[in-house]
C-alpha positions as CSV (number, residue, x, y, z in Angstrom):
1,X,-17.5,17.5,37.8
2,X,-20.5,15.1,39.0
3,X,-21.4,12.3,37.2
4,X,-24.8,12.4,35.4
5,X,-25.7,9.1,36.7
6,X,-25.3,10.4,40.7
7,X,-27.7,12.7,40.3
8,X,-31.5,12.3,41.7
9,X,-34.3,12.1,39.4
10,X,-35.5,15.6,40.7
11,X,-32.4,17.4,40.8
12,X,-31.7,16.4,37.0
13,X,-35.7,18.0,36.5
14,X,-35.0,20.9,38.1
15,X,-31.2,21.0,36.6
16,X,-31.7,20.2,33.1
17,X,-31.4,22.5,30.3
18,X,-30.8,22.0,26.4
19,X,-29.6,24.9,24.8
20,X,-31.0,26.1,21.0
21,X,-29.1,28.8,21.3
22,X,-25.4,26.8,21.8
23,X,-24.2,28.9,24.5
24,X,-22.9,26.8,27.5
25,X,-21.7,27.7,30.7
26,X,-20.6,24.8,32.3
27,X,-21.2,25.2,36.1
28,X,-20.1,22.4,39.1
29,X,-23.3,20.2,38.6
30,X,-22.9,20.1,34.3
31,X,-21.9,17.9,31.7
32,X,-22.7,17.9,27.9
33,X,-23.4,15.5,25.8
34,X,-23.9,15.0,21.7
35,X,-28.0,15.5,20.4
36,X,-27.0,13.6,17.4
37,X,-29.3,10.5,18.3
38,X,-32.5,11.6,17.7
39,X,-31.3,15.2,16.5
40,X,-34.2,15.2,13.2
41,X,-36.8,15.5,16.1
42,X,-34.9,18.7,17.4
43,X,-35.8,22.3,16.4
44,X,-33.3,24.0,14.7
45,X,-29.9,24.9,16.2
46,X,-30.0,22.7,18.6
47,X,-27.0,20.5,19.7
48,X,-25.8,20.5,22.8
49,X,-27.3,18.9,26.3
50,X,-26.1,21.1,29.5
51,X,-27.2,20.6,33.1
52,X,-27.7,24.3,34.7
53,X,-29.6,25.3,38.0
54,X,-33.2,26.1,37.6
55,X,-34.0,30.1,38.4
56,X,-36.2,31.9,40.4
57,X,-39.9,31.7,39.5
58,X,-39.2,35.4,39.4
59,X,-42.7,38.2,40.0
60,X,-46.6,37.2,39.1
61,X,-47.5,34.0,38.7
62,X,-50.4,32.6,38.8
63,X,-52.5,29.6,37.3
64,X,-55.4,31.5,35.1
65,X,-55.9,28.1,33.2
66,X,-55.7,29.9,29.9
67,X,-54.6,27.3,27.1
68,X,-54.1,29.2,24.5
69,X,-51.4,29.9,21.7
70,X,-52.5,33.7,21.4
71,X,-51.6,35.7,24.9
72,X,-51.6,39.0,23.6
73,X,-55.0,40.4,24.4
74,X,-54.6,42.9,21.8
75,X,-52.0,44.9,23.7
76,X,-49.3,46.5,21.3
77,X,-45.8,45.4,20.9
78,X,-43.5,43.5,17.9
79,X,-45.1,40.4,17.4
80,X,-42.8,37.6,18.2
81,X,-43.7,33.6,18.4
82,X,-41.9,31.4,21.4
83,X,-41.3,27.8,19.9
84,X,-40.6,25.7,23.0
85,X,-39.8,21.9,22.6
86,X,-39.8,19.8,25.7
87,X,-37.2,16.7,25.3
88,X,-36.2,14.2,28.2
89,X,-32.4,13.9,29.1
90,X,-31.5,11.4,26.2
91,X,-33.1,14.9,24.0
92,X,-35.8,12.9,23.0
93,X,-39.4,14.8,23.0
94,X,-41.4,14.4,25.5
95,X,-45.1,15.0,24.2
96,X,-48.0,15.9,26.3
97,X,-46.1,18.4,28.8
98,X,-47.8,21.6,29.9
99,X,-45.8,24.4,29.6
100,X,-47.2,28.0,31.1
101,X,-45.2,31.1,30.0
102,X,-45.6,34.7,31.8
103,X,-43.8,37.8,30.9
104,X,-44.2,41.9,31.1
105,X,-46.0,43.3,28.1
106,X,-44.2,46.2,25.6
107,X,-44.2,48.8,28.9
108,X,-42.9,46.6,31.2
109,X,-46.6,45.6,32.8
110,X,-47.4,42.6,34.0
111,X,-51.2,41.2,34.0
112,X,-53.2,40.7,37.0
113,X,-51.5,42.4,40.2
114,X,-51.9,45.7,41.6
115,X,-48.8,48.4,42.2
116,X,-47.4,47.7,38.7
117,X,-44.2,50.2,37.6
118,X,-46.4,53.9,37.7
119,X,-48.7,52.5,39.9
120,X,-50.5,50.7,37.8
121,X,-53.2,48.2,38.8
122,X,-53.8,45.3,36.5
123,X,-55.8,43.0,38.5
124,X,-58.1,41.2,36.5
125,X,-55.9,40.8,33.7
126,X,-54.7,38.2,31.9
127,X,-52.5,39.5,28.7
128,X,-49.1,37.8,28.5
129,X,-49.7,34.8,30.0
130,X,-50.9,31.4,28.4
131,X,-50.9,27.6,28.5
132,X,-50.3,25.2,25.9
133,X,-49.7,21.0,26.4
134,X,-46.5,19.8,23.8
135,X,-47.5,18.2,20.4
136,X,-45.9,14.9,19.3
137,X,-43.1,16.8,18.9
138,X,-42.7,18.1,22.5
139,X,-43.4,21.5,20.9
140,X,-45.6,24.3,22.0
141,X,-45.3,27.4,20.6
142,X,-47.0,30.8,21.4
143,X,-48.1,34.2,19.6
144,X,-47.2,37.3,21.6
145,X,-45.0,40.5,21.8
146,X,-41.5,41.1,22.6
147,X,-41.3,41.4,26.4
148,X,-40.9,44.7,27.6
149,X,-38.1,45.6,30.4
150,X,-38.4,47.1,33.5
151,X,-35.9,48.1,35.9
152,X,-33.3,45.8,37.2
153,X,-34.1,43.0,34.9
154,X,-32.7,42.2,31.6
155,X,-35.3,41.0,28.8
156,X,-36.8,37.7,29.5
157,X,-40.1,35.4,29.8
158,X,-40.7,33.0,32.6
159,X,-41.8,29.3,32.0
160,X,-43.3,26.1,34.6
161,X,-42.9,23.0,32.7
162,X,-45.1,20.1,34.2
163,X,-44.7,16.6,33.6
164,X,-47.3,15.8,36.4
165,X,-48.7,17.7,39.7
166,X,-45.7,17.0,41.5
167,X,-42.6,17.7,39.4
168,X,-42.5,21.5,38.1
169,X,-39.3,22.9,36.2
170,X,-39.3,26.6,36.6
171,X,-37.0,28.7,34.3
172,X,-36.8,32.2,32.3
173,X,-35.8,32.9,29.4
174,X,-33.1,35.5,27.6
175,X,-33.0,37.1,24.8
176,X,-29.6,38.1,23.2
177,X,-28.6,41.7,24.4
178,X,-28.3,42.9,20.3
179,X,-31.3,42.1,19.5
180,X,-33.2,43.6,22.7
181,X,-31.5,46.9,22.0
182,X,-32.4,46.9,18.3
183,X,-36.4,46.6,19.1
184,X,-36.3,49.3,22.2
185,X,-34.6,51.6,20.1
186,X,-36.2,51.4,16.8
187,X,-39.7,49.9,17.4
188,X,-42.7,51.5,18.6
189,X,-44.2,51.4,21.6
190,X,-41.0,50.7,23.3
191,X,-39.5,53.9,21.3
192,X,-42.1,55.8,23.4
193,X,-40.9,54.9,27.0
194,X,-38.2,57.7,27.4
195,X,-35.4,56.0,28.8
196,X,-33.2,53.2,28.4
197,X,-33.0,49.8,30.0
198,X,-30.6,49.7,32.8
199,X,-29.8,46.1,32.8
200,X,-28.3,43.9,30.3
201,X,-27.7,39.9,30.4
202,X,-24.3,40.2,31.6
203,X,-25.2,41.9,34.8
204,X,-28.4,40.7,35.7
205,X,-27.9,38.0,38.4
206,X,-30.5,35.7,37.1
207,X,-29.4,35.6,33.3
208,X,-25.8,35.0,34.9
209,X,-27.5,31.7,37.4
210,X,-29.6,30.4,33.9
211,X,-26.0,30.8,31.6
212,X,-26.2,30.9,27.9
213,X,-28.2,27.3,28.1
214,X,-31.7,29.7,28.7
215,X,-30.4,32.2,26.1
216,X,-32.8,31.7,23.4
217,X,-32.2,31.3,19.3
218,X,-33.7,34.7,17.9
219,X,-34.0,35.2,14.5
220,X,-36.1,37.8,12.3
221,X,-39.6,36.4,10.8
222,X,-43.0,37.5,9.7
223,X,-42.8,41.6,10.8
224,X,-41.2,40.2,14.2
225,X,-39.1,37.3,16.0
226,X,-39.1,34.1,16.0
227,X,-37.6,32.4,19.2
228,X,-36.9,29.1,20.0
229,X,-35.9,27.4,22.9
230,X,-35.1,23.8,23.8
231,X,-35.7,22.2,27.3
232,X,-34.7,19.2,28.7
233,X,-36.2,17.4,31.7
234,X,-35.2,13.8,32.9
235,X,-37.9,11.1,32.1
């Protein structure tokens, strides 16, 4: 195991994760360390530091400057709020950070590209995809749906982090395989898609590259979800 202090400034950027979840996978580059000092300032279930490899930026991003907590656009789906908090490696909030999210709406769409799944074109579209800069808290939190699957890929949103033009964490993040299940098998639309996901968390090569440290804390709130995720960048 690597000592924390050997690593670079921008590989511990691009390699640090804290978990709200608690899952931890610990991989060639991680260590852990105790949140106590400074654990009021954490959301919920948070305890644990982990280092784990950043992932793929993964389809469709783009910059639509949208800074908003709202993405939906109206589009249907279980209404679920993302509660991200942005702390630096000492888990310590780190307020002001931009944080973009992107994800696939109820169907599986995503906005703004042509040749979606059934040869759909949404170019010109923006739903699912929003901007928001972290409170004092290093929180930001959006309103939108739970994220549709589509073939291949287990549940998940994408996020950029920025601390300034230069230094950009890129992540996704799970959703625990129970709960995804539950909501495409009892809630509507996703009822109304006709088939079954064909990729869970534990073989979708991503989820396994993020480990449980990207795995988001779901829990049940207002007619939806409420999911919350913690992560950590170096200062």
């Amino acid at each position: 195991m690597n000592n924390p202090s050997s690593i670079s400034r921008r590989d511990a950027f691009t390699l640090l994760a804290v978990t709200a979840a608690g899952g931890v996978l610990m991989t060639r580059s991680a260590f852990a360390q105790s949140a106590n000092a400074g654990s009021a300032a954490l959301i919920a279930g948070a305890d644990v530091c982990v280092i784990t490899p950043e992932v793929t930026e993964g389809p469709y991003y783009f910059d639509p400057k949208l800074e908003r907590a709202d993405i939906t656009e109206g589009r249907p789906g279980l209404p679920t709020t993302v509660r991200l908090q942005v702390v630096d490696g000492a888990c310590k909030p780190l307020p002001g950070a931009r944080v973009d999210i992107w994800h696939a709406d109820a169907s599986g769409i995503y906005s703004g590209y042509p040749r979606q799944p059934g040869n759909i074109s949404t170019e010109g579209e923006t739903f699912m995809r929003g901007t928001q800069f972290a409170d004092a808290s290093g929180i930001v939190e959006f309103r939108t749906v739970y994220p549709g699957w589509y073939p291949g890929r287990t549940t998940h949103i994408h996020f950029k982090v920025f601390l300034d033009q230069a230094i950009v964490l890129t992540g996704q993040i799970f959703f625990p395989d129970e709960v995804s299940d539950r909501v495409y098998s009892t809630a509507a639309p996703y009822t109304e898609r006709g088939a079954k996901r064909d990729t869970s968390n534990d073989n979708d090569r991503i989820a396994q590259q993020a480990t449980g440290a990207s795995v988001a804390s779901v829990q049940e709130a207002a007619g939806g979800y409420l999911a919350q995720l913690i992560i950590g960048v170096a200062d």
